[in-house]
N, C-alpha and C positions, 0 to 999 in steps of 0.2 A: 189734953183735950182731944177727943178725936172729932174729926170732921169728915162729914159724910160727902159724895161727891154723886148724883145720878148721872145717867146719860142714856143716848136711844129713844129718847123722845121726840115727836114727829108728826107728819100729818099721813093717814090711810083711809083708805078707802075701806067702807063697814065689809066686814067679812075678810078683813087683810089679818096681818101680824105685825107684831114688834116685840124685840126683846130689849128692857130694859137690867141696865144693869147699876149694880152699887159698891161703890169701894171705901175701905177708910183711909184716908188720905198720909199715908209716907210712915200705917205701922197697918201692924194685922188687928183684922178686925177683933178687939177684947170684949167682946161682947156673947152672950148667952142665948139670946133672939135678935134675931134679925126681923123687920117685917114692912111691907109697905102699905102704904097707905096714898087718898085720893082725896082730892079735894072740886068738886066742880063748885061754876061760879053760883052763886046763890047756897051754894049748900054746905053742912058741915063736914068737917074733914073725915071721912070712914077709912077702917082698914079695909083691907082687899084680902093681902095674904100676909103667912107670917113663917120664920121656920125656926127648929131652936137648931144651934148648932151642935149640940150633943149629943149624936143621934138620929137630926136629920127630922126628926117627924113636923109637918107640914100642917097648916090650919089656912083656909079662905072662907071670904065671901060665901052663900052661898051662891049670889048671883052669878060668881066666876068659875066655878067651880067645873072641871070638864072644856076650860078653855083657856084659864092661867094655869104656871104651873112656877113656884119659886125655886130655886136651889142655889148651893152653894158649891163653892169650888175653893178647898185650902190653898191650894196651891198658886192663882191666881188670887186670894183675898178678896172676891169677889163674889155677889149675890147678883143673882139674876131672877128677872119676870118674864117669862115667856107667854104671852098674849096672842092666842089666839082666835079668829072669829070673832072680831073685833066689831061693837054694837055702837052705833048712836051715843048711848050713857054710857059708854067708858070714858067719854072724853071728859078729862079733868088735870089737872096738877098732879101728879105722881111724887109722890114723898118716899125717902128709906129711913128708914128709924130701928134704933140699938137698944138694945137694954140691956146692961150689964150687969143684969141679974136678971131672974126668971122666976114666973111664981106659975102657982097651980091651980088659980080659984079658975071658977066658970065668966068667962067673959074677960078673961086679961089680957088673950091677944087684941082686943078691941076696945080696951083703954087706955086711949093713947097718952094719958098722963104716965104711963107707966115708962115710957120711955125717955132716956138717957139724952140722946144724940137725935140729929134730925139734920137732913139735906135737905139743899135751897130747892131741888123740888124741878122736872124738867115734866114738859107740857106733853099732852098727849091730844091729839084730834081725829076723830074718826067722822067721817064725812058720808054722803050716801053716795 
């Protein structure tokens, strides 16, 4: 079973940063996509970004798009969100989620059933 761990979650001032990052806990991540996703209160959980690891090629929001940026790093085993200019609506729950397998239809980094694994999720606040 792997177990997702996030961290870098915080409180900023709108137009700040934060980088969040994701690990699988005591192996390397066995997974195909990585992606994260958002949950604010009243609302349902959306993805943000996503990336596959073979390869590299990257998918978001498009609300985020020009201000997140995901990647990964083998050698640390680790996934990172780099958040910048940072809005009012970002503030949400921040999830990392795995899917050890990958598909190709339209819409599959954004359903989140597709995914495997899933972290306890570290908070984000962005403030004016």
């Amino acid at each position: 079973q792997v177990r997702l761990v996030e961290s870098g979650g915080g409180l900023v001032q709108a137009g700040g940063s934060l980088r969040l990052s994701c690990t699988a806990s005591g192996r390397p991540f066995n997974s195909r996509v990585v992606a994260w996703f958002r949950e604010a209160p009243g609302k349902e959980r959306e993805f943000v970004a996503g990336i596959r690891w073979s390869g590299g090629a990257t998918y978001y929001k498009d609300s985020v798009k020009g201000r997140f940026t995901i990647s990964r790093d083998n050698v640390r085993n680790t996934v990172s969100l780099q958040m910048n200019n940072l809005r009012r609506d970002d503030t949400a729950v921040y999830y990392c989620a795995a899917d050890k397998d990958e598909r190709y239809y339209a819409g599959y980094f954004n359903n989140r059933y597709e995914y495997d694994y899933w972290g306890q999720g570290t908070q984000v606040t962005v403030s004016s």
